[in-house]
C-alpha positions in Angstrom: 2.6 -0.1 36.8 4.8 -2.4 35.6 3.5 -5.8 33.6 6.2 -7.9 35.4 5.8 -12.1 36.0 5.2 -13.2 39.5 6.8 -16.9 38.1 10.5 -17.6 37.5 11.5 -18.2 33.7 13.0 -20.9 33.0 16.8 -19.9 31.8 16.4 -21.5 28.3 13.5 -18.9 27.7 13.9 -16.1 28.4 11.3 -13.8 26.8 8.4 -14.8 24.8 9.4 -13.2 21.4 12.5 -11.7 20.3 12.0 -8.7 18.1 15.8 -8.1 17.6 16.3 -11.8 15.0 12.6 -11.0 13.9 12.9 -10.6 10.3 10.0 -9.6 7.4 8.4 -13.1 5.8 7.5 -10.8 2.7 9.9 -9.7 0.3 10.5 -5.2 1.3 12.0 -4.6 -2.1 11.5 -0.6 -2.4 8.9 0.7 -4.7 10.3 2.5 -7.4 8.8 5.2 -9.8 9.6 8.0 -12.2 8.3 11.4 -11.9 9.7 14.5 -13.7 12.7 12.6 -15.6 14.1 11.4 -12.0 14.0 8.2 -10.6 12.5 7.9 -7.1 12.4 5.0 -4.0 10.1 4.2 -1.5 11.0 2.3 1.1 8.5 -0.8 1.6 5.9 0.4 3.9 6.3 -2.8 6.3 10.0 -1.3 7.1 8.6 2.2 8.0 8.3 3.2 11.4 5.4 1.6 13.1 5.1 4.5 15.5 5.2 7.5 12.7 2.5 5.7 10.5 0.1 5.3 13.7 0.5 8.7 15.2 -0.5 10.3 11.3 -3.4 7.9 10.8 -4.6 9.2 13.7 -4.8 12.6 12.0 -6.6 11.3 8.9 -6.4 9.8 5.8 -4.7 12.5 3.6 -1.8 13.0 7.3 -1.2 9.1 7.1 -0.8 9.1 3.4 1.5 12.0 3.3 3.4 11.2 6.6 4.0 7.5 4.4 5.8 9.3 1.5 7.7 11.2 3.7 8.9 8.3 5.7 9.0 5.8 2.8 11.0 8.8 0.5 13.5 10.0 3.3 13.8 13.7 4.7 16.2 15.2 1.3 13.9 12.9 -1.6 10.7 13.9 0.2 12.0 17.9 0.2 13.2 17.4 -3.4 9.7 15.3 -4.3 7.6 18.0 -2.4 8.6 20.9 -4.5 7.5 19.7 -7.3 3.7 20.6 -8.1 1.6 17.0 -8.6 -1.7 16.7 -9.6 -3.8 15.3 -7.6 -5.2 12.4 -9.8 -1.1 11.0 -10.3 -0.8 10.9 -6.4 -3.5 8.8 -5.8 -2.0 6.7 -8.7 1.0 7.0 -7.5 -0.1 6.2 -3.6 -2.2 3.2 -5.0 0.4 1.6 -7.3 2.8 1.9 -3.8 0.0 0.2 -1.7 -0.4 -3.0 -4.3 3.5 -3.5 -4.4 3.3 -3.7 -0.6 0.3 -6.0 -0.5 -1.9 -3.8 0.8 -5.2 -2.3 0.5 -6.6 1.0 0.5 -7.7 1.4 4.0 -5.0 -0.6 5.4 -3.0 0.7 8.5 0.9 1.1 6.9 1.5 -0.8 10.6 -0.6 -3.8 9.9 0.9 -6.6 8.9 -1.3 -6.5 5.7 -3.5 -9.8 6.3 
């Protein structure tokens, strides 16, 4: 079924919102952090992809959180990251330090807007 207006548009609007110029109003500087002597990058959760965060927060806390580093570290730093044993106590550190620089909460979808 398609979600089409009945009503002409007027030709100086065109559509409603236009996500191609839509742009972040907070500041995505990556997260970065230091584990084993190596310097590591997270990608600011609000540039990860919407539809990646949703489908693993569907599968639970521990999926979403893991699914985030993954995303936020990029497929050869999440490989490199992954083989290295972590305790648990330094990932949640690690994950809870990430959410603050992103101005978010514990709880928090990665694809909300963080309000």
């Amino acid at each position: 079924m398609s979600n089409t207006r009945t009503a002409t548009r007027p030709d100086d609007k065109p559509f409603d919102l236009n996500l191609d110029t839509l742009r972040a109003e907070a500041d995505l500087t990556p997260f970065v952090f230091q584990w084993q002597g190596r310097r590591w990058s997270l990608a600011h959760m609000q540039e990860l992809d919407s539809w990646e965060s949703i489908e693993a927060a569907e599968q639970g806390d521990a999926e979403a959180m893991l699914a985030t580093f993954r995303m936020g570290l990029g497929s050869d730093d999440w490989a490199a990251f992954r083989s290295t044993p972590v305790p648990q106590f330094k990932l949640k550190a690690l994950f809870m330090a990430y959410l603050k620089h992103c101005g978010m909460k514990p709880g928090e979808s990665a694809a909300s807007d963080g309000s």
